[in-house]
C-alpha positions as CSV (number, residue, x, y, z in Angstrom):
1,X,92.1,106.0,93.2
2,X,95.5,106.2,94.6
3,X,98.3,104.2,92.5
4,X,101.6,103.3,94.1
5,X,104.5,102.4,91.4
6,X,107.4,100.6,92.1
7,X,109.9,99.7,89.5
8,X,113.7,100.4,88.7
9,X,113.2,101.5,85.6
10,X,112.0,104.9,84.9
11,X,111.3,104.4,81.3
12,X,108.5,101.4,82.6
13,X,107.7,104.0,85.7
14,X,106.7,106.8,82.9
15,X,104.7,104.4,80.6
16,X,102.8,102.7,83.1
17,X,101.7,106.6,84.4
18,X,101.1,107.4,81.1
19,X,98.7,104.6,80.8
20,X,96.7,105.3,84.0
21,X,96.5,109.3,82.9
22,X,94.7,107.5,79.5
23,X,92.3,105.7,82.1
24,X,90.6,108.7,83.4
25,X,91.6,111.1,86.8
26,X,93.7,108.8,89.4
27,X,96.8,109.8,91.7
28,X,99.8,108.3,90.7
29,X,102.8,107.7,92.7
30,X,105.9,106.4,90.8
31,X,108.8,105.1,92.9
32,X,112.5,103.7,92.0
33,X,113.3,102.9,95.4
34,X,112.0,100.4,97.4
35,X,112.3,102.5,101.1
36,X,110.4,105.5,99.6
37,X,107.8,103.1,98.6
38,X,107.5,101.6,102.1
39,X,107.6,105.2,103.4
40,X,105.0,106.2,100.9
41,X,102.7,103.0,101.7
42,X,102.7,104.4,105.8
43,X,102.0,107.9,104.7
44,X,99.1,107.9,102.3
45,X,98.1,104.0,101.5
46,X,97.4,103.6,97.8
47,X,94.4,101.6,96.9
48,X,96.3,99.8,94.2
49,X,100.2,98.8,93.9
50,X,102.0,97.9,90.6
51,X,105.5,96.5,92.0
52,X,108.2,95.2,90.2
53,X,109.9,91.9,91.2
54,X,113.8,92.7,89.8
55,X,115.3,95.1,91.7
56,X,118.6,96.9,92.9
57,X,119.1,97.2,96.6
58,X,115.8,95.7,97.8
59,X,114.0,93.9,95.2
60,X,110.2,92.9,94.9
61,X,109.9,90.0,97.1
62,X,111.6,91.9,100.1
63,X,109.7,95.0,99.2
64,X,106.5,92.7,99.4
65,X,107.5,90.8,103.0
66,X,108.1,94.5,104.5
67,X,104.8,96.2,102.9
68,X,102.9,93.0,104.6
69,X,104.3,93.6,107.7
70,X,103.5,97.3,107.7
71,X,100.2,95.5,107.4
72,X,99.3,97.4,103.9
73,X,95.4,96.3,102.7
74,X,95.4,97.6,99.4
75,X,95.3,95.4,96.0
76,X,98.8,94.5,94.7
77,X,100.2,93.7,91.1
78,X,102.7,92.3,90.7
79,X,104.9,92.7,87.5
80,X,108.4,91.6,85.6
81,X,110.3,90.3,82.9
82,X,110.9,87.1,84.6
83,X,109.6,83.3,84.2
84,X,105.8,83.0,84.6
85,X,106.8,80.7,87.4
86,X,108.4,83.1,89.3
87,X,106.0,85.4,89.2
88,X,103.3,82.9,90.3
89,X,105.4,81.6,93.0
90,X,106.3,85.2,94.0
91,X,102.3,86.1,94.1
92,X,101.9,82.5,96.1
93,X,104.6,83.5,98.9
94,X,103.0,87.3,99.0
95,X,99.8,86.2,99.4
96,X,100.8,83.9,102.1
97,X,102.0,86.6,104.1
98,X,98.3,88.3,103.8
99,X,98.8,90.6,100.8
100,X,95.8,90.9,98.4
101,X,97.4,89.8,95.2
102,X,95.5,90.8,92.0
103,X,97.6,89.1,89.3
104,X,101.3,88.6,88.2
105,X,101.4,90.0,85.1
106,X,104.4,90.0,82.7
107,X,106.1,93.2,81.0
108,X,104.9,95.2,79.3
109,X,101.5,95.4,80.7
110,X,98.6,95.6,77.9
111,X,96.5,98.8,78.4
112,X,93.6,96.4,78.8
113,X,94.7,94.3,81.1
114,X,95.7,97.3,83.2
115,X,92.4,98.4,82.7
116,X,90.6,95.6,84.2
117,X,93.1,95.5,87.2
118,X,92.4,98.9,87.8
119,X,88.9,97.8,88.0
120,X,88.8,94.8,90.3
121,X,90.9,97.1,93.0
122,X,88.5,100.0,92.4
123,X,85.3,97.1,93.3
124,X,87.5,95.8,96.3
125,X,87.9,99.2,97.8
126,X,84.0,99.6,97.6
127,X,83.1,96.6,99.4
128,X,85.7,97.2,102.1
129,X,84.3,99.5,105.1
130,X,85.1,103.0,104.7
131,X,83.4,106.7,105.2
132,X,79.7,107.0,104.3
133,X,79.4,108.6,101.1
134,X,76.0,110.5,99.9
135,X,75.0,110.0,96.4
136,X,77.1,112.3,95.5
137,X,80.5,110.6,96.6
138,X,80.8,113.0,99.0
């Protein structure tokens, strides 16, 4: 699975990488800025995004209303130190703007929960239509 990470903080950036690496073989793209991401969403869409809300120069919620209008179809997590109603609001007004919102999570992220986000995106990107694969994946 392709991973898109977006978050400020390259300490978080490194963790959350490290996490995935732990979760078995994925492609992991880890962003600071919120204009590489949006570049990186047109070049190669991930099938998963882990985006944080606070940010310098164009934070979350902006990041979110430009992906959606680049028309992005992947799953989307969102994720911050911030109020839990923040969060849910920001997932509300993403959503509304036709973003496939997994969960607003807080930091850190548990390796578990992670785990099963990984997994719902994974079963989304299945049932959406795509190339035929044998049995072999292939």
């Amino acid at each position: 699975m392709r991973i898109l990470l977006l978050d400020d903080d390259g300490f978080m950036l490194e963790l959350l990488a490290d996490m995935i690496a732990s979760l078995g073989e994925h492609e992991v793209v880890s962003e600071t800025d919120g204009r590489r991401a949006l570049a990186a969403l047109r070049l190669r869409p991930p099938e998963l995004l882990i985006c944080d809300l606070s940010m310098p120069v164009m934070d979350g919620i902006d990041f979110l209303r430009l992906a959606a209008a680049q028309q992005y179809g992947g799953c989307v997590v969102l994720l911050s130190g911030v109020d839990s109603a923040v969060l849910r609001t920001a997932a509300r007004l993403a959503e509304a703007q036709g973003l496939a919102i997994l969960d607003a999570c807080a930091k850190p992220l548990e390796i578990d929960t992670l785990a099963a986000l990984m997994a719902r995106a994974a079963a989304r990107c299945q049932q959406q239509p795509g190339p035929v694969l044998d049995n072999n994946g292939k």
